[in-house]
N, CA, C and O of each residue as an XYZ file, in Angstrom:
744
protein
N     -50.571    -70.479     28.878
C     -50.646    -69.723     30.097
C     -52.084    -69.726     30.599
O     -52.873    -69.280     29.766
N     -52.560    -70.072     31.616
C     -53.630    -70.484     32.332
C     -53.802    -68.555     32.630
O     -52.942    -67.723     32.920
N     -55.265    -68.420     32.398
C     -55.885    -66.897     32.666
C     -56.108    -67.036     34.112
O     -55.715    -68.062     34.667
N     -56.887    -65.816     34.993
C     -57.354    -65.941     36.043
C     -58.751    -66.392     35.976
O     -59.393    -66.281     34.932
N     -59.221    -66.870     36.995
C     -60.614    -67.451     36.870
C     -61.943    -66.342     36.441
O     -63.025    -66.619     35.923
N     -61.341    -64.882     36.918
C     -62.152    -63.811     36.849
C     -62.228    -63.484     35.051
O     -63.295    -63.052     34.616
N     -61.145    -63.697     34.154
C     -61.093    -63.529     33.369
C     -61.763    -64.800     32.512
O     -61.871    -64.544     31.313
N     -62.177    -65.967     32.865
C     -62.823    -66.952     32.396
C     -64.137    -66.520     32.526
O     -64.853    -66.654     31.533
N     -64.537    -66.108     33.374
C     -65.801    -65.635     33.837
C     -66.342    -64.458     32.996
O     -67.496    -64.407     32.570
N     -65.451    -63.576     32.811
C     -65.602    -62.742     32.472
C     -66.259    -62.746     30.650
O     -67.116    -61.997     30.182
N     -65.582    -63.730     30.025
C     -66.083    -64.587     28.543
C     -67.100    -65.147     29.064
O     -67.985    -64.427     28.601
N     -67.763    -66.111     29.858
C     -68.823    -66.929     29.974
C     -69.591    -66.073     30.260
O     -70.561    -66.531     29.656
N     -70.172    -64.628     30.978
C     -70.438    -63.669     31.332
C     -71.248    -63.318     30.166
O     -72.461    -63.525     30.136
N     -70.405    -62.640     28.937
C     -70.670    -61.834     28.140
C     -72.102    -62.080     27.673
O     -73.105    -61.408     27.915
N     -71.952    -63.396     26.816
C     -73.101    -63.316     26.351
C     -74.293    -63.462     26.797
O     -75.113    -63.330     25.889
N     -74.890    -63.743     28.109
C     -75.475    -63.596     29.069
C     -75.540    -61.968     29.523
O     -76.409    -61.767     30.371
N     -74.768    -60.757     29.108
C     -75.180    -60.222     29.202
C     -75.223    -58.816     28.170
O     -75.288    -57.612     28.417
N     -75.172    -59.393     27.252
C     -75.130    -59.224     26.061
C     -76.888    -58.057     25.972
O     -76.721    -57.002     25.359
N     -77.996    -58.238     26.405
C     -78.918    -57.249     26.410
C     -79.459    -57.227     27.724
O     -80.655    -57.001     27.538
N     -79.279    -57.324     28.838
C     -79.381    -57.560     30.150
C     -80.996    -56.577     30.545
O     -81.940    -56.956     31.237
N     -80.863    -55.556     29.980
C     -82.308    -54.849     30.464
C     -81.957    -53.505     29.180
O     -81.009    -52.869     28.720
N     -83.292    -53.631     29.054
C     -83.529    -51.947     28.199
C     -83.238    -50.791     29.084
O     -83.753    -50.695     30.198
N     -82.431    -49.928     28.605
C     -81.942    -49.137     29.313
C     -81.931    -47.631     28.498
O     -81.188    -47.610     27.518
N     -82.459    -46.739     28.712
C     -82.687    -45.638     27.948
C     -81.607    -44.727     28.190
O     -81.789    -44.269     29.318
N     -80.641    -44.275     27.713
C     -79.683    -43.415     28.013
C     -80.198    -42.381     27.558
O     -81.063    -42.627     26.717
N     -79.939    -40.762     27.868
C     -79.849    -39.328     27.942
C     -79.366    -39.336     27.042
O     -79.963    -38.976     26.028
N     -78.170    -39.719     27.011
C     -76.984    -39.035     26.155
C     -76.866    -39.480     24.862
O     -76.213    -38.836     24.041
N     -77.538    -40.720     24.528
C     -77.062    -41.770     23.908
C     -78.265    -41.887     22.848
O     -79.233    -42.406     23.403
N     -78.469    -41.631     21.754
C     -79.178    -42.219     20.344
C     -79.222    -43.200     20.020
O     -78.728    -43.934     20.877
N     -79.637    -43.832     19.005
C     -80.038    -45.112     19.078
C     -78.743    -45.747     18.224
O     -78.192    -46.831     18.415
N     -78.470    -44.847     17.342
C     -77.119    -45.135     16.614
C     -75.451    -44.706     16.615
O     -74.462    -44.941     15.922
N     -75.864    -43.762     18.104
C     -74.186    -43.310     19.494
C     -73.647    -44.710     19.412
O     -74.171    -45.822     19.361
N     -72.216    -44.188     19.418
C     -70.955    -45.202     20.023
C     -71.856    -46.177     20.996
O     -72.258    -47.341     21.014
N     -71.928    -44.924     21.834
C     -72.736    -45.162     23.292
C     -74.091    -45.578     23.486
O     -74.344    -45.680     24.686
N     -74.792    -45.781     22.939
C     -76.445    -46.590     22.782
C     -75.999    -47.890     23.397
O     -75.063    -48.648     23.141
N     -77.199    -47.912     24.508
C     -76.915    -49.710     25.316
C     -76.815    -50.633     23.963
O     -75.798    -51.324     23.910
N     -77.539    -50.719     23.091
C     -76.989    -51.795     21.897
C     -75.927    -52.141     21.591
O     -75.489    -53.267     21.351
N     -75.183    -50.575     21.586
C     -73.709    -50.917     20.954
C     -73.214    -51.446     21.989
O     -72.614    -52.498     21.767
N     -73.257    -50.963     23.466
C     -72.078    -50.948     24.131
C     -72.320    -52.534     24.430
O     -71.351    -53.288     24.532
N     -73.784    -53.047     24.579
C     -73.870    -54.589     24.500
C     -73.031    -55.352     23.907
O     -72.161    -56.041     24.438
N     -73.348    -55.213     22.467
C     -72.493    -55.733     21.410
C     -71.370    -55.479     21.433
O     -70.740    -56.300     20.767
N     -70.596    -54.532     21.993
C     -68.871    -54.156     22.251
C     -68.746    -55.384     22.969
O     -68.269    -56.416     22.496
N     -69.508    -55.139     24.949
C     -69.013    -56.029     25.552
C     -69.245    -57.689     24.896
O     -68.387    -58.566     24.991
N     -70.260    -57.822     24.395
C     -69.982    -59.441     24.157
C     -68.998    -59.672     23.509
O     -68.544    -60.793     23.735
N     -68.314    -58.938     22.598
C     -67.441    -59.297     21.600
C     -66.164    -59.245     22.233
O     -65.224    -59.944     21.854
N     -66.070    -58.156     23.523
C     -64.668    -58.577     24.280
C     -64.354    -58.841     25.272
O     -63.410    -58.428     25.945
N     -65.391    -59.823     25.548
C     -65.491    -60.908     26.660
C     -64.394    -62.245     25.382
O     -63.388    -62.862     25.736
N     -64.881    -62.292     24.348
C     -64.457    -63.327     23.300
C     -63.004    -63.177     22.446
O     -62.407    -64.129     21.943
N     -62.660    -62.054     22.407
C     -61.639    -61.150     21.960
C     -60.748    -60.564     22.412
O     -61.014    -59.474     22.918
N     -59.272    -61.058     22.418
C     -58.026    -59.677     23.249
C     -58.349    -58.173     22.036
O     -58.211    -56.963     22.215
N     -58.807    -58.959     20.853
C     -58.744    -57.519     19.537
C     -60.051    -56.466     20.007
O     -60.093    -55.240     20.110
N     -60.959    -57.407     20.210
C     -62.737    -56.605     20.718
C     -62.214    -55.745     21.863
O     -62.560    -54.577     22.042
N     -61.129    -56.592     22.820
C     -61.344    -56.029     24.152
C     -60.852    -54.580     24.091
O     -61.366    -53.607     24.644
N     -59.661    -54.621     23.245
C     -58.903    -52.998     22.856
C     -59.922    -52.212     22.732
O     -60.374    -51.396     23.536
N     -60.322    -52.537     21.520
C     -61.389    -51.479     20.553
C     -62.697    -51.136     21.741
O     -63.234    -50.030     21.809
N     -63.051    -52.263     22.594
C     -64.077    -51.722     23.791
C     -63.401    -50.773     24.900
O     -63.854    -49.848     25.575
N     -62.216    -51.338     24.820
C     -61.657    -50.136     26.083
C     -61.146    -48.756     25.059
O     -61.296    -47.539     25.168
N     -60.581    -49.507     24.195
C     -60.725    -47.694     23.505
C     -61.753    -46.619     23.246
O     -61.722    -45.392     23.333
N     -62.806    -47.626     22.849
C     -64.135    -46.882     22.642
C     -64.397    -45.738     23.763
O     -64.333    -44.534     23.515
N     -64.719    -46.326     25.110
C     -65.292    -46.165     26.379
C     -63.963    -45.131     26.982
O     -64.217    -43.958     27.257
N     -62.504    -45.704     27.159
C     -61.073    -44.986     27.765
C     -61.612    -43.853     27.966
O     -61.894    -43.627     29.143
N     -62.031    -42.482     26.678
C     -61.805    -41.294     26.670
C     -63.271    -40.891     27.007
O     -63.767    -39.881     26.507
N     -63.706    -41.405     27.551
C     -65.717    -40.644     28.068
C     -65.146    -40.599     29.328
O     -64.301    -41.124     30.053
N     -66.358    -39.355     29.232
C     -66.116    -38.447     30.472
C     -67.081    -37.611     30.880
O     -67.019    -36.562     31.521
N     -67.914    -38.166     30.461
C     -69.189    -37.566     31.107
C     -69.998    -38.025     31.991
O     -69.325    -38.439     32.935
N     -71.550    -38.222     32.244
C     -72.069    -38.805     33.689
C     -72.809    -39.777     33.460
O     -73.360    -40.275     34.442
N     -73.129    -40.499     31.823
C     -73.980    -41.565     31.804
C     -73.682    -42.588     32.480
O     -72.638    -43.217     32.306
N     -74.865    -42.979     33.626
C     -74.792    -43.813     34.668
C     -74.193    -45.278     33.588
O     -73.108    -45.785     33.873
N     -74.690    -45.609     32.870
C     -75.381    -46.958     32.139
C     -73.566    -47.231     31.233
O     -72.839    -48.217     31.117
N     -73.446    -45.556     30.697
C     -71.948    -45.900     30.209
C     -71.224    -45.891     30.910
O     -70.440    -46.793     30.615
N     -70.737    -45.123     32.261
C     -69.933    -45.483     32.766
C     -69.962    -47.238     33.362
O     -68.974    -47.971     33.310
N     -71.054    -47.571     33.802
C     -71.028    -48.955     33.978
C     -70.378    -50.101     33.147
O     -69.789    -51.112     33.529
N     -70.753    -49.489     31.482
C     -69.833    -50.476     30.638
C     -68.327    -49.840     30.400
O     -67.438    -50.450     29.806
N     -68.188    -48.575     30.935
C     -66.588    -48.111     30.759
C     -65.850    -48.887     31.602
O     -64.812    -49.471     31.287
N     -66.686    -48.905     33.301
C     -65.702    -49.818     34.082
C     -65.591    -51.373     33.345
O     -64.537    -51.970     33.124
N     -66.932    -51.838     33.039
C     -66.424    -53.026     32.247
C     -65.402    -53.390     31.356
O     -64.839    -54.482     31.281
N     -65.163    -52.111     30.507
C     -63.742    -51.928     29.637
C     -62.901    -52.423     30.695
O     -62.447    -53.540     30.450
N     -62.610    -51.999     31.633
C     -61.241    -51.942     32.196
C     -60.931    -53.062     32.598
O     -59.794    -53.525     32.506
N     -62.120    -53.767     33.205
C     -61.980    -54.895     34.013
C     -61.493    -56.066     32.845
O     -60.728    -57.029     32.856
N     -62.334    -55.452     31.899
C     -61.790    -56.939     30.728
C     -60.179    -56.335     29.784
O     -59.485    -56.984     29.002
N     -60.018    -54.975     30.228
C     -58.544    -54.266     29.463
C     -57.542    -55.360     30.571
O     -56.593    -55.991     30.108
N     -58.031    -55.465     32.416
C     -57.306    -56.185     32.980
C     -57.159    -57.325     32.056
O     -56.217    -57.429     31.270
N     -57.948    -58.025     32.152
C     -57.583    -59.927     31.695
C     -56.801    -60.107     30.754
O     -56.365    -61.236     30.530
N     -56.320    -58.619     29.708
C     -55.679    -58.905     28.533
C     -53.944    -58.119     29.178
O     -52.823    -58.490     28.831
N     -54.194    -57.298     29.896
C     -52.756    -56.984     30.538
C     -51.527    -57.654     30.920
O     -51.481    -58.822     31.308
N     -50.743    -57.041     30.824
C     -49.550    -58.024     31.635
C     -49.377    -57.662     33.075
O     -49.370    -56.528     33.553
N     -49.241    -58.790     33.682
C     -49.440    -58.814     34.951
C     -48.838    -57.705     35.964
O     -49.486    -57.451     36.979
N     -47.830    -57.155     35.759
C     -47.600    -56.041     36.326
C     -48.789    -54.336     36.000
O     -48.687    -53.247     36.565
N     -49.883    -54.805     34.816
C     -50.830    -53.410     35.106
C     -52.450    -54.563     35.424
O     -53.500    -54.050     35.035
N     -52.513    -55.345     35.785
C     -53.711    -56.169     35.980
C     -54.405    -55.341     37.068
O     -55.526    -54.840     36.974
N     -53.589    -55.275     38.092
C     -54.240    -54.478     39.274
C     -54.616    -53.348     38.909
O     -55.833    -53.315     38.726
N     -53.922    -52.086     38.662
C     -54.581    -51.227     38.206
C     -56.004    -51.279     37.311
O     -57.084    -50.887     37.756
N     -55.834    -51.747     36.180
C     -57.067    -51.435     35.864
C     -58.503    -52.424     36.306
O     -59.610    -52.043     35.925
N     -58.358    -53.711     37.137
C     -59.227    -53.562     38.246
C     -59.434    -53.130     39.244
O     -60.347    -53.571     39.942
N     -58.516    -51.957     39.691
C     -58.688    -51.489     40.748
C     -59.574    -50.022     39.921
O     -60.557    -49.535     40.481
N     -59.235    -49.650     39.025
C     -60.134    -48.350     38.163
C     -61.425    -48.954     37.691
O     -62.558    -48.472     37.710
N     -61.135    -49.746     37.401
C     -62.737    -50.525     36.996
C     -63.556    -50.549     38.041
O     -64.726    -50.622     37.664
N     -63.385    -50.505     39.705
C     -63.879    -50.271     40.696
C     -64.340    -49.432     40.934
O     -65.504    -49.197     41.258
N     -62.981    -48.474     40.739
C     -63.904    -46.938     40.966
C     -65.097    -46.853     40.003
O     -66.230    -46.658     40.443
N     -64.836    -47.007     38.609
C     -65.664    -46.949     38.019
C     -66.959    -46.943     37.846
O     -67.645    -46.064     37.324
N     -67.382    -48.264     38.439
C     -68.384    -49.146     38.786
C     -69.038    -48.345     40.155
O     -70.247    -48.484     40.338
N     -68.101    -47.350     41.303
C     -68.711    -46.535     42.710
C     -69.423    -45.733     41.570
O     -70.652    -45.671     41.613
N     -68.912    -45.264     40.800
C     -69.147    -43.845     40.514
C     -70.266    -44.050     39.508
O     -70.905    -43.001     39.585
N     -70.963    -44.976     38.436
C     -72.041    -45.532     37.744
C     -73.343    -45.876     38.940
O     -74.531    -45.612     38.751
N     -72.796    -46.493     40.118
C     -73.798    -46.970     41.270
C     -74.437    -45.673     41.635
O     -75.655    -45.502     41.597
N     -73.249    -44.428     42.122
C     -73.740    -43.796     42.985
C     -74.498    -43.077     42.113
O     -75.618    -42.816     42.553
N     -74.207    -42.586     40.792
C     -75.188    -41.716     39.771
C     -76.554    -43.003     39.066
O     -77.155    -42.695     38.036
N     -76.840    -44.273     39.740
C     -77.902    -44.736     39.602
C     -77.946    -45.797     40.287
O     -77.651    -46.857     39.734
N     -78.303    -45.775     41.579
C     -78.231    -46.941     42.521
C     -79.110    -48.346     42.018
O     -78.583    -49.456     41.948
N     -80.586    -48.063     41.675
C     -81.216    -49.084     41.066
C     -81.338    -49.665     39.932
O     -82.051    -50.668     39.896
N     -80.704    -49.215     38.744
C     -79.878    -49.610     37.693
C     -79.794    -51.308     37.489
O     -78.698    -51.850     37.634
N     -80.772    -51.967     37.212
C     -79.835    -53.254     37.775
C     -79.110    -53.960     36.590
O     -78.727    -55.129     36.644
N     -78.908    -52.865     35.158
C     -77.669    -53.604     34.270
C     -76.479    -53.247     34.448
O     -75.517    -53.834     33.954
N     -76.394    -51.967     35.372
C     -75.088    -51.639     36.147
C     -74.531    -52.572     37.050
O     -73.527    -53.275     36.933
N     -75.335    -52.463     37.954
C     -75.341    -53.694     39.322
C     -75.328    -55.255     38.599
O     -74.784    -56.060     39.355
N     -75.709    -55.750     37.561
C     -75.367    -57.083     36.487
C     -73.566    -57.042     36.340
O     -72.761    -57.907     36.686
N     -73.291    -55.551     35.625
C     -72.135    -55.396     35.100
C     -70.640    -55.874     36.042
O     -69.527    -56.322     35.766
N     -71.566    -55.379     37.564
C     -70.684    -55.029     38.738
C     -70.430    -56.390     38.940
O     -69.358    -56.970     38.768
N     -71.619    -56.913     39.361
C     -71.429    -58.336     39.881
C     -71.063    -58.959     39.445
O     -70.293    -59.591     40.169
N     -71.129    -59.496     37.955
C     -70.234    -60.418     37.578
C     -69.150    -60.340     36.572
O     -69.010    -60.950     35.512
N     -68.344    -59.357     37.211
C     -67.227    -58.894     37.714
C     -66.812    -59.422     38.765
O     -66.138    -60.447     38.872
N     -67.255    -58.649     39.677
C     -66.332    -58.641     41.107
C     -66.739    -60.379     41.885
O     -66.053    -60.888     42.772
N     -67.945    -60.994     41.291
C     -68.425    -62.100     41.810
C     -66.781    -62.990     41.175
O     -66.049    -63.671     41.893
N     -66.647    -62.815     40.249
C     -65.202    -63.279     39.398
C     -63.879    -63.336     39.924
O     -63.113    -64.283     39.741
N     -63.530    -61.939     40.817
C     -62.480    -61.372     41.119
C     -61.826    -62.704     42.843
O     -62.322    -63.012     43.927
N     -61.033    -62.913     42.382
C     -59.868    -63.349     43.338
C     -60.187    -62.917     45.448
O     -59.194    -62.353     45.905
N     -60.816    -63.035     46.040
C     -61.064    -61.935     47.109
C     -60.086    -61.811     47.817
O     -60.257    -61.439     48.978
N     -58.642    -62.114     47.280
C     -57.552    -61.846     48.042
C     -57.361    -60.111     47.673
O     -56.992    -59.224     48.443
N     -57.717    -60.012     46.353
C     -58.067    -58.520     45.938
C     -58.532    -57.694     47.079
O     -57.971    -56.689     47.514
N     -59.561    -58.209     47.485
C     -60.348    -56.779     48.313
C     -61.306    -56.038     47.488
O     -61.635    -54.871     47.703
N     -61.711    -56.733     46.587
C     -62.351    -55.678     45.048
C     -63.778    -56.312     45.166
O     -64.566    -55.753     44.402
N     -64.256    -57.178     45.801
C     -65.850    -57.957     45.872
C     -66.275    -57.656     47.122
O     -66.631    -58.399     48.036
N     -66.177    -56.236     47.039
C     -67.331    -55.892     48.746
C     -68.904    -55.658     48.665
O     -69.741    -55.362     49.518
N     -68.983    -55.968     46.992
C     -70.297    -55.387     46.579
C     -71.546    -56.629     46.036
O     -72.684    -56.588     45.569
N     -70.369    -57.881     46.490
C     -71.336    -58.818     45.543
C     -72.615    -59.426     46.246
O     -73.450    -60.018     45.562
N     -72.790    -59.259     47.798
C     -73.737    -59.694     49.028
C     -74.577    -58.946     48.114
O     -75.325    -59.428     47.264
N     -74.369    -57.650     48.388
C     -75.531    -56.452     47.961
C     -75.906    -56.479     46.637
O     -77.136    -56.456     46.641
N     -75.540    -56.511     45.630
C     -75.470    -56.585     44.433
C     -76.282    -57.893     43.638
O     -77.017    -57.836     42.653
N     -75.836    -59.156     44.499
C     -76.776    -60.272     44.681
C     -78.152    -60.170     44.813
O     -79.008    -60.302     43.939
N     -78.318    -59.848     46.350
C     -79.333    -59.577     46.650
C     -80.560    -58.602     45.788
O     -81.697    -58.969     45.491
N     -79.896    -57.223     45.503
C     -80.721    -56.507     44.309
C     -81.265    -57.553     43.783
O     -82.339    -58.092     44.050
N     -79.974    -57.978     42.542
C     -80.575    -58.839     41.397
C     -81.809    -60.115     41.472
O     -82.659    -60.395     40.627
N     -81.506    -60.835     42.998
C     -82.229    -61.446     43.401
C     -83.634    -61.166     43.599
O     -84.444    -62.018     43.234
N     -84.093    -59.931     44.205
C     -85.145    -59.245     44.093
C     -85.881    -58.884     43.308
O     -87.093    -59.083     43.222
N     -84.921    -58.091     42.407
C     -85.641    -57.665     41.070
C     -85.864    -59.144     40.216
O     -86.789    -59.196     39.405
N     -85.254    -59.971     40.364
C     -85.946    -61.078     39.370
C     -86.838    -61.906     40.153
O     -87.385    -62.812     39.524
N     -87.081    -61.810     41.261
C     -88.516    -62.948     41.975
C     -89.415    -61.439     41.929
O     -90.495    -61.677     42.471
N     -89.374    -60.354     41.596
C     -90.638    -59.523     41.228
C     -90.968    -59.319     39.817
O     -91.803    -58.467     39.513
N     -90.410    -59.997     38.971
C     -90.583    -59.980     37.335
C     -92.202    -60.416     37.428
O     -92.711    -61.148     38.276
N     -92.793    -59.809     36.409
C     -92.524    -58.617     35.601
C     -92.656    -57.162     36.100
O     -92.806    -56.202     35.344
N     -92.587    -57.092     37.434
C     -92.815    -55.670     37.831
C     -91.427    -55.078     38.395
O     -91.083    -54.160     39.139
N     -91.042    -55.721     37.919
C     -89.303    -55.415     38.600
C     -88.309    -54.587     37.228
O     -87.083    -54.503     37.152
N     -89.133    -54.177     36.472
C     -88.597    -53.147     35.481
C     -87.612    -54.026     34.715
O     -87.163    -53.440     33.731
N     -87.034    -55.569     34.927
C     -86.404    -55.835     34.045
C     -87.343    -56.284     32.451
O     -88.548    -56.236     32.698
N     -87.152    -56.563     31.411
C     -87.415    -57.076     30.475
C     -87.507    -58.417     30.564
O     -87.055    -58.899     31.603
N     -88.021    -59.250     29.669
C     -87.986    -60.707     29.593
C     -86.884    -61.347     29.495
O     -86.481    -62.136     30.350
N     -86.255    -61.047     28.372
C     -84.666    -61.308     27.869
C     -83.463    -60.890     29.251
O     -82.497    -61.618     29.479
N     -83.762    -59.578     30.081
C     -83.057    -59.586     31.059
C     -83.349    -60.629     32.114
O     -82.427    -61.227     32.669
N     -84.504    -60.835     32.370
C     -84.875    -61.423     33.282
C     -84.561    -62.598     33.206
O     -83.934    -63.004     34.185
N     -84.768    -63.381     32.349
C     -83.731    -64.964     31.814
C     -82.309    -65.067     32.140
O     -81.640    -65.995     32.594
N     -81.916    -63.422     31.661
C     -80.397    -63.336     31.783
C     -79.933    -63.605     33.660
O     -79.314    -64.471     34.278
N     -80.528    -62.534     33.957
C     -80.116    -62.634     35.575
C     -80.548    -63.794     35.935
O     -79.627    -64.433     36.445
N     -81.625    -64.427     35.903
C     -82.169    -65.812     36.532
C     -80.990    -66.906     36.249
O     -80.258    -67.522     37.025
N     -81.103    -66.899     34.777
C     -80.010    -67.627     34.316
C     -77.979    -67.441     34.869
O     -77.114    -68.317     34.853
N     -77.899    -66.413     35.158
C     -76.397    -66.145     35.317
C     -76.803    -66.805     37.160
O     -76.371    -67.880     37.575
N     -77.508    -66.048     37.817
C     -77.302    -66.199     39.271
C     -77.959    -68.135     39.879
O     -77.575    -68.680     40.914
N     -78.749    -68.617     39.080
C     -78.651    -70.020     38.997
C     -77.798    -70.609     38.457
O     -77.601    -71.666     39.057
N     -77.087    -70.477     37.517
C     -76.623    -71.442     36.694
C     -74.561    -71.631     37.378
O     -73.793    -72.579     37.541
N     -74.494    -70.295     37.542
C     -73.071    -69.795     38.305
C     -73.349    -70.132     39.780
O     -72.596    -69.536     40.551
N     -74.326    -71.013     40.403
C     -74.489    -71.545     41.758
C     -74.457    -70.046     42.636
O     -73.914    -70.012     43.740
N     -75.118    -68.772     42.007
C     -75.181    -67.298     43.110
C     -76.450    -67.462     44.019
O     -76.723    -66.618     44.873
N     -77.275    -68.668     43.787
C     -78.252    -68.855     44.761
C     -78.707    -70.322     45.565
O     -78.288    -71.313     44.968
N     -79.356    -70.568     46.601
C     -79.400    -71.524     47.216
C     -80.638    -72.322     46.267
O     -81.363    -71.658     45.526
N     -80.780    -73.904     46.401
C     -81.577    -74.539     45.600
C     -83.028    -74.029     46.248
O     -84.069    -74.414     45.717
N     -83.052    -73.437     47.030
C     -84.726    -72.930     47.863
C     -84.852    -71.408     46.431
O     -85.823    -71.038     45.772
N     -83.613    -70.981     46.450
C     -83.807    -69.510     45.842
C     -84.307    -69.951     44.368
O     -85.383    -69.775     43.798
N     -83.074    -70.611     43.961
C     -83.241    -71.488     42.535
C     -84.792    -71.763     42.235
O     -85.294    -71.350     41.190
N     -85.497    -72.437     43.139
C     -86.991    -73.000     42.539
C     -87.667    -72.159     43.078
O     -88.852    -72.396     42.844
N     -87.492    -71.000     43.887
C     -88.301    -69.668     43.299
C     -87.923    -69.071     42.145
O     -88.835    -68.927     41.331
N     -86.720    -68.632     41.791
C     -86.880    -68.085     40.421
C     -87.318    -69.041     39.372
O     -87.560    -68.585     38.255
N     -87.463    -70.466     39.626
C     -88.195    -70.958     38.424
C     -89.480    -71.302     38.037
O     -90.018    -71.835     37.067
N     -89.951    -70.606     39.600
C     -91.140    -70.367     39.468
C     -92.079    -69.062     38.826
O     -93.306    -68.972     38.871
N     -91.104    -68.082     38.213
C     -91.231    -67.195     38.367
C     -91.493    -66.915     36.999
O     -90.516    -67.068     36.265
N     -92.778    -66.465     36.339
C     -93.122    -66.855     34.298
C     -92.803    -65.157     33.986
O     -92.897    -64.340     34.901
N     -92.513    -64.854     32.933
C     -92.097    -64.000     31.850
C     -93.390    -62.981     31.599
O     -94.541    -63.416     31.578
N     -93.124    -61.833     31.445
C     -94.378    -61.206     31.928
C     -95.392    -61.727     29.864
O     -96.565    -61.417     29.656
């Protein structure tokens, strides 16, 4: 059975964003469910995994609180709980993974491992959906913040990551391309 393309993406994705930017959570210790490490290491493993993908959407399912950074990887749960669904609940839980993803933006607009999370996602998604209204904008951020590295608050390792995902996935023009490769590691 041939997957959707969003769900191919969604594996090639992972490990690319596997530590995307240091991200200090509130809520979150260094050894929480919820610590960007873990939830890293969740998502790479169920980008690769229908078994990872459970245990990541189970992890994340029952939070309910306001961490910008977790809710960002909760909507990620869902979006990858979609790819493993049967086709009659696919929509739903990319359509919750959406909300998800409003509600992580609006509690941290400049975030850009949220806005990573979002985009390639919805850069993935089918646009017969209606679910990629965010990827112009979302682009653009990422685009920004990586031709201002190192002052663009990402890390080195993020900064490879985004350079690398938005070149390599053709998200920029060859003019954009040989600016970001012009662009050295702080």
């Amino acid at each position: 059975m041939k997957k959707p393309l969003f769900c191919l993406a969604l594996a090639l994705a992972a490990p690319a964003l596997a530590c995307p930017v240091q991200a200090i959570s509130p809520f979150a210790s260094p050894m929480s469910a919820y610590s960007p490490a873990n939830l890293r290491r969740h998502y790479e493993q169920a980008a690769a995994s229908k078994e990872a993908g459970e245990k990541f959407y189970d992890l994340l399912h029952g939070y309910a609180a306001q961490d910008a950074l977790v809710l960002g990887y909760k909507a990620a749960s869902e979006a990858i709980k979609a790819r493993d669904a049967s086709m009659l609940n696919k929509l739903t839980y990319v359509q919750q993974a959406a909300r998800t993803f409003e509600q992580a933006v609006s509690l941290d607009p400049k975030n850009a491992e949220i806005r990573f999370l979002r985009f390639s996602v919805e850069s993935n998604l089918p646009p017969f959906l209606g679910l990629s209204k965010h990827v112009d904008e979302d682009k653009a951020f990422l685009l920004d913040a990586a031709l201002q590295h190192p002052r663009s608050g990402l890390d080195d390792e993020a900064f490879r990551t985004v350079r690398g995902f938005l070149v390599g996935r053709g998200h920029v023009s060859d003019a954009q391309a040989q600016q970001l490769a012009q662009v050295k590691g702080s």
